[in-house]
N, C-alpha and C positions, 0 to 999 in steps of 0.2 A: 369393285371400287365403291364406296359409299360417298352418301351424300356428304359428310363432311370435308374428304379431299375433292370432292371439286367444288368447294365455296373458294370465290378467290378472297385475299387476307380483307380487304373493305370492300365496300358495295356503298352505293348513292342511291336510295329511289327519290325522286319526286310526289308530289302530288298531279294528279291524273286532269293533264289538261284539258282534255272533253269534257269531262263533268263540269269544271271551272268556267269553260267557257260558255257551256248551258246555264250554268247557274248566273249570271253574269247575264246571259241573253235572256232567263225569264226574268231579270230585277228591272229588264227595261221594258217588259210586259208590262208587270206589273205596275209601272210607272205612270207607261200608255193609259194603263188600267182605272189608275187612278184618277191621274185626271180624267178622261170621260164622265167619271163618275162625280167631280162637283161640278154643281149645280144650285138649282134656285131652290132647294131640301138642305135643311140643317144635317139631317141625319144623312141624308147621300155625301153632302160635303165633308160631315165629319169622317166619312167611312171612305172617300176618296182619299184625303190626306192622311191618313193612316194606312194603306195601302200605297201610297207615295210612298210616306218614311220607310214600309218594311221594304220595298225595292230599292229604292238608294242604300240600306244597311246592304244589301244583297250584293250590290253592284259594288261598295265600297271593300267588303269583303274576299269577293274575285279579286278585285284589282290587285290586294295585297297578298293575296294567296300566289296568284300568278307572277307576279312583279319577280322578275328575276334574280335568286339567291335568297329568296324570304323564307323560301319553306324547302325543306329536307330530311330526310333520313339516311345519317352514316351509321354503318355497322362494321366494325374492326374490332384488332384485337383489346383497344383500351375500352371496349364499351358500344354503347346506344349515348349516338350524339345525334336530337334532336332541334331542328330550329323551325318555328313555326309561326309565320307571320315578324316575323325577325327577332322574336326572342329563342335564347339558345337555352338548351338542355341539356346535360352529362348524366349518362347513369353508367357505371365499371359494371360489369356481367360480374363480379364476386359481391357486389349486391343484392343482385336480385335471385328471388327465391323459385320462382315461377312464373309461366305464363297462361295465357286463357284470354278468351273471348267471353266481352262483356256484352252484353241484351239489353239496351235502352227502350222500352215501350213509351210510343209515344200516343195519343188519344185516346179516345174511346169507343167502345161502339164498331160499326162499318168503316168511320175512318182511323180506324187501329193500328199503328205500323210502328217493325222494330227499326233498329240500327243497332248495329254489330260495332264494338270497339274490341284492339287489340290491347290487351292490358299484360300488365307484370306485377308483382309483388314484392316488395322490398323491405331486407334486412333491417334490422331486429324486430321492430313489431307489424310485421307482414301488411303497410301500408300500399293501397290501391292507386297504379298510374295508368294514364289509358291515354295511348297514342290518339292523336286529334284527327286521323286519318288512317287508312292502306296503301298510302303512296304508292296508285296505280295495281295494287294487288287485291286479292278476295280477301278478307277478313284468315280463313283457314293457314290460306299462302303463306301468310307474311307472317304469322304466328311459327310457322314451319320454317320459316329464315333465320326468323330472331333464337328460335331453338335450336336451330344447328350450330349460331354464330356462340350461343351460351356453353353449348356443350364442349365445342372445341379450345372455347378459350376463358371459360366460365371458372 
């Protein structure tokens, strides 16, 4: 039996609410963070509330990541239906050309770190889409899903 017969005809993942709820819990760090840090210093004060604002974005972000029905990934037979942060997405599998995992570099130096997106390619001029997430899967996984659900009904 292959992997294809035992995909059932749709699947739902989510996004991974441990990560969310972390990210979520260090925006209220970071907030802690910041305020301690203004003070009777222009430059501490200004670097307090700059760290304020990037915690509140953080925390504002969870909220609507997690907010129940905001984000998802359906895979059936009409396609990659996307919603994320409550905007939706369609893409039909007799669009898309291919997939692959995309390599975001981020810094420089010692603090140098990738992130992995799962991307596809799309009919006629092989334009680049890259899922905002894993919903709950590795980068490899979920790429291995969306190809089985193309191949079968692609």
């Amino acid at each position: 039996m292959n992997q294809q017969e035992l995909l059932p005809e749709s699947i739902t993942l989510y996004p991974s609410k441990i990560k969310w709820v972390l990210v979520l819990l260090f925006g209220f760090f970071l907030i802690a963070l910041g305020i301690s840090l203004i003070g009777d210093h222009d430059s501490e004060t200004l670097l307090g509330l700059f760290i304020c604002v990037l915690g509140g974005f953080m925390i504002l972000v969870s909220i609507l990541t997690l907010w129940p029905n905001s984000s998802w990934l359906k895979l059936g037979p009409d396609g990659i239906r996307n919603k994320v942060m409550f905007r939706k997405f369609h893409y039909r599998w007799s669009d898309i050309n291919r997939f692959g995992i995309t390599i975001v570099q981020h810094g420089t130096g010692l603090s140098k770190s990738n992130t992995e997106f799962v991307s596809f390619w799309m009919k006629p001029d092989d334009q680049l889409r890259s899922l905002s997430g894993c919903y709950g899967k590795q980068p490899e996984e979920l790429k291995e899903i969306l190809e089985s659900y193309w191949n079968r009904y692609g």
